[in-house]
C-alpha positions, 0 to 999 in steps of 0.5 A: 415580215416587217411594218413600218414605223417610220423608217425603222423596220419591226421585223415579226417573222424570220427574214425569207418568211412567206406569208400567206393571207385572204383567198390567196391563203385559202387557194394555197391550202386547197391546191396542198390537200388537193394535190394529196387526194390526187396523188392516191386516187388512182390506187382506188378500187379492185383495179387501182395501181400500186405505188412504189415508195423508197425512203433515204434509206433506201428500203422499198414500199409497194402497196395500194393502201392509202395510209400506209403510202401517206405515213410513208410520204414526207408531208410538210405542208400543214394543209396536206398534213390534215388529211393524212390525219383523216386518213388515220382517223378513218384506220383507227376507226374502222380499219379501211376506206382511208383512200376513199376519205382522202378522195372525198375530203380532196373533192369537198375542197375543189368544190369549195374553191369554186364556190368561194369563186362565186363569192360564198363566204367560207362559213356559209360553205361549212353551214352547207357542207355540215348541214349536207353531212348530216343529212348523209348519215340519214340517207346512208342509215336508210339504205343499209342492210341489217346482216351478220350472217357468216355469208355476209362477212365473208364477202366484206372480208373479201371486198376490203382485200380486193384490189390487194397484194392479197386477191389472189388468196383473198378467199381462204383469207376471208375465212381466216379473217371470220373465223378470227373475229367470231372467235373474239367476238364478245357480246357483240364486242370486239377487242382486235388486240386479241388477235395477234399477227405474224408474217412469216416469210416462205411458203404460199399465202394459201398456207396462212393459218389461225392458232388458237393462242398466243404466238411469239416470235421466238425460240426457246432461250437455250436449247437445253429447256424442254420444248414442250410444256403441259400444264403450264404455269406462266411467269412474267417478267419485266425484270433482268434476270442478271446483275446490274451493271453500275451506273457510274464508272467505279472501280474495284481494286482487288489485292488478293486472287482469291478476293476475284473468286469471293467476287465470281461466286458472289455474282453467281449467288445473285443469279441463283437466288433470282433463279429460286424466286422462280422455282419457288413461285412454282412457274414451269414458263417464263417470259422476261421483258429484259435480259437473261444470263447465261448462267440463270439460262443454265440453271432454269434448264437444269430445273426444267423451266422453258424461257424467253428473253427480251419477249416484245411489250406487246407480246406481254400485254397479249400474254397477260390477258390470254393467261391471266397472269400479272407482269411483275416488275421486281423479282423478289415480289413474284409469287404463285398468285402471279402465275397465269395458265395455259394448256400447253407452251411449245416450241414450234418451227416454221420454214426457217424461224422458231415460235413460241406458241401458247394455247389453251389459255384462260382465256380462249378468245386470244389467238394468233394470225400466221401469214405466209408470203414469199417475199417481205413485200408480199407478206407486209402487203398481206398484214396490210390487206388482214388488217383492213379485213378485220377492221371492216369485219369488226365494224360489221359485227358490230354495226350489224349493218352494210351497204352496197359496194362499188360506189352505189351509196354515193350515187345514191346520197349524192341524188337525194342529196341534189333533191334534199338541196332545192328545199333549203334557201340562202346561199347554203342551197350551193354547198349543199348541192356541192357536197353531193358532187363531190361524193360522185367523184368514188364511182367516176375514180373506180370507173377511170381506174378500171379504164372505163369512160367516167361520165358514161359511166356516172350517166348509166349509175345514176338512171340505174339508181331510178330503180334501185339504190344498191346499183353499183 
């Protein structure tokens, strides 16, 4: 991009540069974010499709999970970018309901670009568009139904799973999901980091289980440490347990054979004194961020302790609020005021992989979720569907409030809201009335996806809705 002054171009923006200004601005970002809503719309619903998605690598992605397709998608426009941000933000907060958002948002930006065909200026649309969302808030608080009961979180469990890879075990996973959430529950409050999840491959869904605990995926570093351990006493360590290797290339120059034995015995006395550190602490278990010699291995055997090596960050955090202990950096500060507890540490096989499992911790409100699925893709689209589950249950334990399925609250907002608009003057009347069109597009995207006419269907939905808002 250049201006002129006189005959000597100032050039501002990189030549082949595109520039975008005005309505033709606003039409190009609209066209980007609806392209976007348009791309996952069909995966809305019990019957929603799946995508299929393959990277440059070549690894295969099936699900229906709005999310996971749009971070998995390679988005450059900065319009459609925002909407995967809504989609994020929709996860983070509540856990589901992210194809939905991008859908509305898609639906809201349509609607705007026929009112700025009409000549409304942008800001009286987003007066309207603000106005009408709050007013939705109201109506949305006026029809939700104030309910925790284990009934009721069932059938949220189950309704964020429908339409999943998971619907077919979508009952015995609900329990697990309630089961799971109750369990964590604290005053009302839920720390989902509580709750851990492992796929493992083999076997049914149906066989997916809850273990009161910590769950790592790992096996004993050596095989000659006891499997099991009462009473444990639990170290934790973000320290090798090996020696450093030097950081620049230096060289030692031995003249005398016996200086290479000094060399070996000295290395084998740093080993040993880090070892005793531990035994001196009193820990029976340790869990160590970084690497372990084969020879600290050997001697932790020797003495009986169980060890993992090179145990996820994650994992560390999760053992440190489970079992009380305190990650240390330095080896030389471990001290038995920074053990943790637990009832028992054991070694436990599953199909063809080794877990490490820690129960009767201090705190008995860690646990772990073991899914099962026969292939990687069934077991990623199961933790996907658990996830989702648990973001709603939390949100309803929360909340203590649910509103009805099937697009029922958006018929419903969508007809107050049509009736809220005629009592408004000015031009924010329109944005407000096309607000609640938009909304209108979930129940007609569940109808078309289901293969049902989604005008008839909208016409029946709204005359049920002169009788009663949870039609759906």
């Amino acid at each position: 991009m250049a201006q002129l002054t006189g005959s000597q171009p100032i050039l501002i923006l990189p030549k082949g540069t595109t520039r975008y200004v005005g309505k033709e601005a606003q039409r190009m970002n609209i066209i980007a974010g609806r392209i976007l809503a348009e791309t996952i719309r069909t995966t809305l619903g019990p019957k929603g499709m799946d995508k299929m998605l393959v990277d440059s690598l070549g690894d295969i992605v099936v699900t229906n999970d709005g999310v996971t397709i749009l971070k998995e998608m390679d988005i450059a426009h900065p319009a459609a970018k925002m909407l995967v941000e809504v989609a994020k933000t929709q996860e983070d907060e509540v856990g589901d309901g992210t194809t939905t958002a991008v859908i509305i948002t898609g639906e809201l930006l349509k609607k705007a670009e026929e009112l700025l065909e009409m000549g409304v200026h942008p800001t009286i649309i987003v007066q309207g568009y603000r106005e009408a969302a709050k007013k939705a808030q109201e109506i949305l608080d006026s029809i939700a139904i104030n309910a925790r009961d284990r009934g009721t979180l069932l059938k949220v469990a189950m309704t964020a799973m429908t339409g999943k890879g998971a619907e077919k075990a979508r009952e015995s996973l609900a329990e697990l999901v309630v089961d799971a959430i109750l369990q964590v529950e604290d005053n009302g409050e839920i720390d989902k980091d509580n709750i851990n999840i492992h796929r493992i491959l083999g076997g049914s869904i149906d066989d997916s289980m809850i273990v009161n605990g910590i769950a790592i995926d790992k096996g004993r570093a050596d095989h000659a440490m006891p499997k099991r351990v009462e009473n444990a006493k639990i170290a934790l360590l973000k320290y090798p347990i090996e020696v450093k290797e030097l950081e620049t290339d230096a060289k030692i120059r031995l003249t005398d054979p016996s200086q290479m034995q000094a060399f070996i015995e000295q290395e084998e006395q740093m080993i040993k004194e880090m070892v005793q550190k531990i035994i001196d602490s009193g820990a029976n278990v340790l869990f160590c961020q970084k690497g372990i010699d084969d020879l600290a291995l050997h001697y932790l055997s020797r003495e009986g302790i169980y060890a993992l090596k090179r145990v996820r960050k994650s994992d560390m955090q999760r053992l440190e609020r489970a079992t009380g202990a305190r990650l240390v950096t330095n080896i030389e500060d471990l001290t038995e005021e920074d053990l943790g507890e637990a009832g028992v540490v054991y070694e436990k096989k599953i199909f063809d992989e080794l877990l490490t499992f820690v129960e009767d911790c201090r705190d008995p409100k860690a646990l772990s979720i073991i899914l099962r699925g026969s292939t990687r893709q069934v077991a990623e689209e199961v933790e996907r569907a658990i996830e989702d589950a648990i973001g709603v249950v939390s949100a309803t334990v929360e909340d203590e409030k649910v509103v009805a399925g099937g697009g029922a609250p958006e018929v419903e907002i969508a007809k107050r809201l049509k009736d809220y608009s005629e009592s408004i003057s000015g031009r924010e009347q329109l944005a407000v009335a096309a607000f609640a069109e938009a909304l209108e597009v979930v129940p007609k995207t569940l109808a078309e996806n289901a293969g049902l006419d989604s005008i008839d269907t909208l016409v029946d939905l709204r005359a049920a809705h002169e009788e009663s808002p949870y039609m759906g």
